[in-house]
N, C-alpha and C positions, 0 to 999 in steps of 0.2 A: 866638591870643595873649591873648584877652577872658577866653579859661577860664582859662586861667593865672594868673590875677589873682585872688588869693584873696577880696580885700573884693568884689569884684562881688556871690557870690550873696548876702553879707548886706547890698549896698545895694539890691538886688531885692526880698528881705523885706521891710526898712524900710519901701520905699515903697507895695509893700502894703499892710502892716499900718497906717498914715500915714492913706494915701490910703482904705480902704476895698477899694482896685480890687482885681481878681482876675487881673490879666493885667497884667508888667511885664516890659520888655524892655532890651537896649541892642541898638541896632542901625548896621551901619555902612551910610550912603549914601554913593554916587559921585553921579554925573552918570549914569549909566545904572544903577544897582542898588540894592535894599534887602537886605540881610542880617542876619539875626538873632545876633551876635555870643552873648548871654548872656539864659537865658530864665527864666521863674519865673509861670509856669501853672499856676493853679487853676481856669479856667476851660473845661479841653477846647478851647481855642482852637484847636490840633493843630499849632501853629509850636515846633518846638524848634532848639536851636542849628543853623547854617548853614542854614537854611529859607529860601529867600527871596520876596519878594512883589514884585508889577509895581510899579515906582519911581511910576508915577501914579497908581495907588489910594490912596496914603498921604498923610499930611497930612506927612513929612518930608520931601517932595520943595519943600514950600511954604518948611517952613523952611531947608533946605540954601540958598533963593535969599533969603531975608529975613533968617536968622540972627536971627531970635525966635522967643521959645518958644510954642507953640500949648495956650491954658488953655483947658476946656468943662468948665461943668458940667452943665450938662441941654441937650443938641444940641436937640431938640425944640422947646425955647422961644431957643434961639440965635439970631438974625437972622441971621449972619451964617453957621454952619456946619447949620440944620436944612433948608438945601437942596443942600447939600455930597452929591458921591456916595462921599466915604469914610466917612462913618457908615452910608450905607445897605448898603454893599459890606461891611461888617465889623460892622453891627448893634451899636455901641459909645452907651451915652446919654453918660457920661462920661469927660474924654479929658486926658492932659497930656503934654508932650514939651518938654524944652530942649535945645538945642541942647549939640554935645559939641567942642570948639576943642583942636588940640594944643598942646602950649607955644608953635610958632609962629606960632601963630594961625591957620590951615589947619583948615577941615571936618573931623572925622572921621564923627559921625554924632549918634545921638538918643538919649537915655533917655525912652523913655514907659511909660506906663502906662493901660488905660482896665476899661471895664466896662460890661454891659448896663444897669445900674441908674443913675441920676444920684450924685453927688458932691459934696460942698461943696470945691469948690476955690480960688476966688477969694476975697484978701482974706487965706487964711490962708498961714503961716508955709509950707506945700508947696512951696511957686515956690522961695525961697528955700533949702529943702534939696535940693532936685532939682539948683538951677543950685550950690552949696555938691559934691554928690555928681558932676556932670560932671566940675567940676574936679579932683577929685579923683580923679577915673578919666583925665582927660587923662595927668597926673602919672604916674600907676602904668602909664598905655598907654606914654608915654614909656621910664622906666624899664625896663620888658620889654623892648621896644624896643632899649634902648643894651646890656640882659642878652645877648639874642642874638647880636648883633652883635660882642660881647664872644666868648662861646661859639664861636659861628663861627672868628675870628678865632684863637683858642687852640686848637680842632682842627687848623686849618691850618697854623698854627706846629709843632703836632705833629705833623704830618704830613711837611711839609716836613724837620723834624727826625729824625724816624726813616728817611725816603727816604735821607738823609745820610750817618747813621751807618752802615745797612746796606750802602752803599754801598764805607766806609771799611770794615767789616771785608768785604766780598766781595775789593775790591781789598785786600787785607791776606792773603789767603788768598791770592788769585793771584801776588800778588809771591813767594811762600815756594819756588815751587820752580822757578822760576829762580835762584832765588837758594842753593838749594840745593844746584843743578847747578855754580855758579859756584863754591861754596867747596870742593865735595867735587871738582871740575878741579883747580882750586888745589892740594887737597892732594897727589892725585893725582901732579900735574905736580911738586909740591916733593923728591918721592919718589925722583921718575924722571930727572932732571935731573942732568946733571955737568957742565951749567956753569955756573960761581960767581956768573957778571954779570946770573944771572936770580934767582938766589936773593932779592935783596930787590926784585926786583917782581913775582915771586910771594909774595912773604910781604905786599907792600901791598895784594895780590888778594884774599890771604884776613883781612887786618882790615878791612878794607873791606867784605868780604863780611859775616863776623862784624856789624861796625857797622850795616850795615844789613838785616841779619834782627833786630837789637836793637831799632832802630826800626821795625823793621813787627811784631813783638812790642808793642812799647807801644804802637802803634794799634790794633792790635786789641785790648789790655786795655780802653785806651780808650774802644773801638766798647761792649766789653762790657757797662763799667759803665754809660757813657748809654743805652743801649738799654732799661735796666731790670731785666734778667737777673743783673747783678752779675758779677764776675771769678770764675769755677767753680772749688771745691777738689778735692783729692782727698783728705779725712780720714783720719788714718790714729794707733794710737797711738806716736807715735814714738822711736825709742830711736838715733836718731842724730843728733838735730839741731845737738847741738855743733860734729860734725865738718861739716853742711854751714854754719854759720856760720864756722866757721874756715878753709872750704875761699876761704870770699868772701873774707873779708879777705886770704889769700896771693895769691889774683887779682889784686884791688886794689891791695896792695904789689909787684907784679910791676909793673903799670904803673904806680907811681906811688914810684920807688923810693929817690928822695931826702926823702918824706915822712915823718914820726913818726908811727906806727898802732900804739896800746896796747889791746891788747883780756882784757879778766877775762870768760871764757865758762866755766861749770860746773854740774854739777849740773840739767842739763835730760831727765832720762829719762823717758821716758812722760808727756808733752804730747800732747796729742789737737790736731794742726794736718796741715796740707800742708807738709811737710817745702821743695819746691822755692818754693812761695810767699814762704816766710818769708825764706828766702835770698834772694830777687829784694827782698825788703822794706829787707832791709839791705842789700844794694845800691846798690838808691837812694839808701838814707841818708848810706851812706861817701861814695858819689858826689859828692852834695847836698855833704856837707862836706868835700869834697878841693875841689872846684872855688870854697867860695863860702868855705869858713877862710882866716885866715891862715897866709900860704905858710911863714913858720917856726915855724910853731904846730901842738902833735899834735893827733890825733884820738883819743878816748877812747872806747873800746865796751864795755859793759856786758851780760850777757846771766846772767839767774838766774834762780831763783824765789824769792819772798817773801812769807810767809804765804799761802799758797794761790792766789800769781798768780805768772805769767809775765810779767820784765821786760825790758825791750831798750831800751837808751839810746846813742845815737849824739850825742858833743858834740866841737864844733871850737871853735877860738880864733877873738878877730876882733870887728868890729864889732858892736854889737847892730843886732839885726834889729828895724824900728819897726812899733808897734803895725799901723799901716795893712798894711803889707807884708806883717806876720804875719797879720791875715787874711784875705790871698788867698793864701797858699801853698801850699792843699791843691786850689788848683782849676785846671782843665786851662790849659795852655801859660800858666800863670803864671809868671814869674820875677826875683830879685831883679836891680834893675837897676843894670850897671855898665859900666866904658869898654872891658873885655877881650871879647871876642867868645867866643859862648858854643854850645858844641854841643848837639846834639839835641833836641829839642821841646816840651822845658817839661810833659814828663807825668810826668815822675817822682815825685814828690811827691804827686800826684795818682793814681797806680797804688799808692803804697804805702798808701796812705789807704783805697784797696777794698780793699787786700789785709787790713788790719787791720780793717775794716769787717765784712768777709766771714765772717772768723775770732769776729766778735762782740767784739772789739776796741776800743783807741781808739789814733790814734795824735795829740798835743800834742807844742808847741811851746814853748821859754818861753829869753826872750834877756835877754842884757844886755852892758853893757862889763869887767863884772869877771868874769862865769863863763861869758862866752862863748856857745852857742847851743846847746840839746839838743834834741833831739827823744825821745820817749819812748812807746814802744809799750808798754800793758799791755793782760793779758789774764788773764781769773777764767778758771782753771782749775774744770773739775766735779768 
């Protein structure tokens, strides 16, 4: 964690080149250990980072219990440390270390520095940039510190988060063919049947079905695009996109047959898209505004080229959508909130949004109370 801290090796130098000394360290003490955190040897000492030395030969085992700094300038003529055995044990004349305090106040360890030669230490401005440079390394110890732990914590959120989603699209996959077995019975049975009193609970068998392979269809878009992979096209140059926009819209007016659906679709030949993508895009959209327009209000679709782009405009009548609202609409199980109870999972908007993404795309929003709500997909042709 010590390396990682970029000011250490130039608070190493300073004190070096400061002090004289040839030998400058940070080192972390416990209660049983010296460690060499951060090194800066010019003296063939032969201690480099994680080296450690017996916690009693050191003079910071004195200070981890006194919490002061230990100043020597000539051991020799010392009273107090020229019969000490950590001079004799490490052959140091001059010596300095202050103590290193976390923000909590809590030990960490020493900055020292010493050398064979004597030093003028005492009296100068050294004490005060040494105990100036701890602090300053408590600070930056911390900081790392709360990095990590950050780091960590964001791995595991991703982690936790991709276990999820791959989860959603495995079970997304498995639902399909039950469900596939159910609707093609369904049809099967719709076939084969002559009598009348079954006909519409077979026919609820297979919207039902339909409805929910639709939604296991948008979870797995969904798995897709958070996953990181994005919703997969199949590019193609296409020369029939028209009719499969027009094919939506009949769909949509089939179920939805008392509504107003006006649609100008023309002139889309040779667009380089996913022909079925784009169709699932407007889907959505019609969708989006069958259920959230108002109910005596048409719906206007849009679909051309204009000057060298691809346009597609889906707008309903009805309230304006409010700024706040509008910017959560493109993201998963978001939806505008009202008293009528609402189907399916709030990913539509959100699927059509990769899907335009995908395509290199944008797909915008823009509301109001007199021109009502559009949505507007464009795309720079090459």
């Amino acid at each position: 964690m010590v390396g990682r801290i970029s000011a250490v090796p130039a608070i190493l130098q300073v004190i070096c080149e400061t002090t004289g000394m040839g030998f400058a360290a940070v080192a972390r003490v416990t209660e049983s250990s010296w460690t060499a955190c951060a090194v800066l040897d010019r003296l063939n000492f032969g201690l480099e980072p994680g080296g450690e030395l017996d916690l009693t030969t050191t003079l910071c085992h004195e200070i981890r219990a006194s919490h002061d700094p230990v100043i020597i300038d000539h051991v020799s003529q010392d009273a107090l440390y020229r019969d000490h055995h950590t001079p004799r044990i490490y052959g140091f004349e001059s010596y300095i270390a202050v103590p290193v305090f976390r923000t909590n106040g809590s030990f960490f360890g020493t900055i020292c520095a010493l050398d064979p030669k004597p030093a003028q230490l005492t009296g100068t401005p050294i004490e005060t940039m040494m105990n100036s440079f701890a602090r300053l390394l408590a600070v930056q110890i911390e900081s790392e510190e709360a990095l990590q732990q950050t780091q960590a914590e964001l791995l595991e959120a991703r982690e936790i988060a991709e276990l999820r989603e791959q989860f959603i699209a495995v079970l997304g996959h498995d639902l399909r063919n039950p469900l596939f077995a159910i609707s093609a019975s369904a049809e099967l049975l719709l076939r084969r049947t002559r009598n009348e009193s079954l006909t519409p609970v077979v026919q609820h068998i297979l919207t039902a079905g339909k409805r929910a392979s639709s939604l296991v269809d948008d979870v797995l878009d969904f798995a897709r695009g958070r996953l990181g992979n994005g919703i997969p096209l199949n590019l193609d140059d296409d020369t029939d996109l028209e009719a499969a926009l027009r094919h939506v819209i009949a769909e949509v007016q089939r179920v939805h047959p008392s509504r107003v659906i006006n649609a100008s679709i023309c002139g889309l030949d040779g667009i380089r898209c996913d022909r079925a993508r784009l169709a699932q895009l407007l889907s959505n959209l019609v969708a989006n505004a069958i259920a959230h327009g108002a109910r005596d209000g048409s719906v206007e679709i849009r679909a051309t080229i204009e000057r060298g782009e691809f346009f597609l405009s889906v707008t309903n009548q009805g309230p304006a959508i409010s700024a706040q609202v509008a910017a959560q609409l493109f993201r998963p199980y978001s939806r505008v909130i009202t008293d009528m109870p609402q189907a399916g999972l709030g990913l539509g908007l959100y699927i059509a949004k990769q899907i335009a993404q995908a395509h290199g795309g944008e797909l915008g929003v823009v509301s109001s109370d007199a021109e009502g709500t559009t949505f507007t997909f464009r795309l720079q042709l090459a």
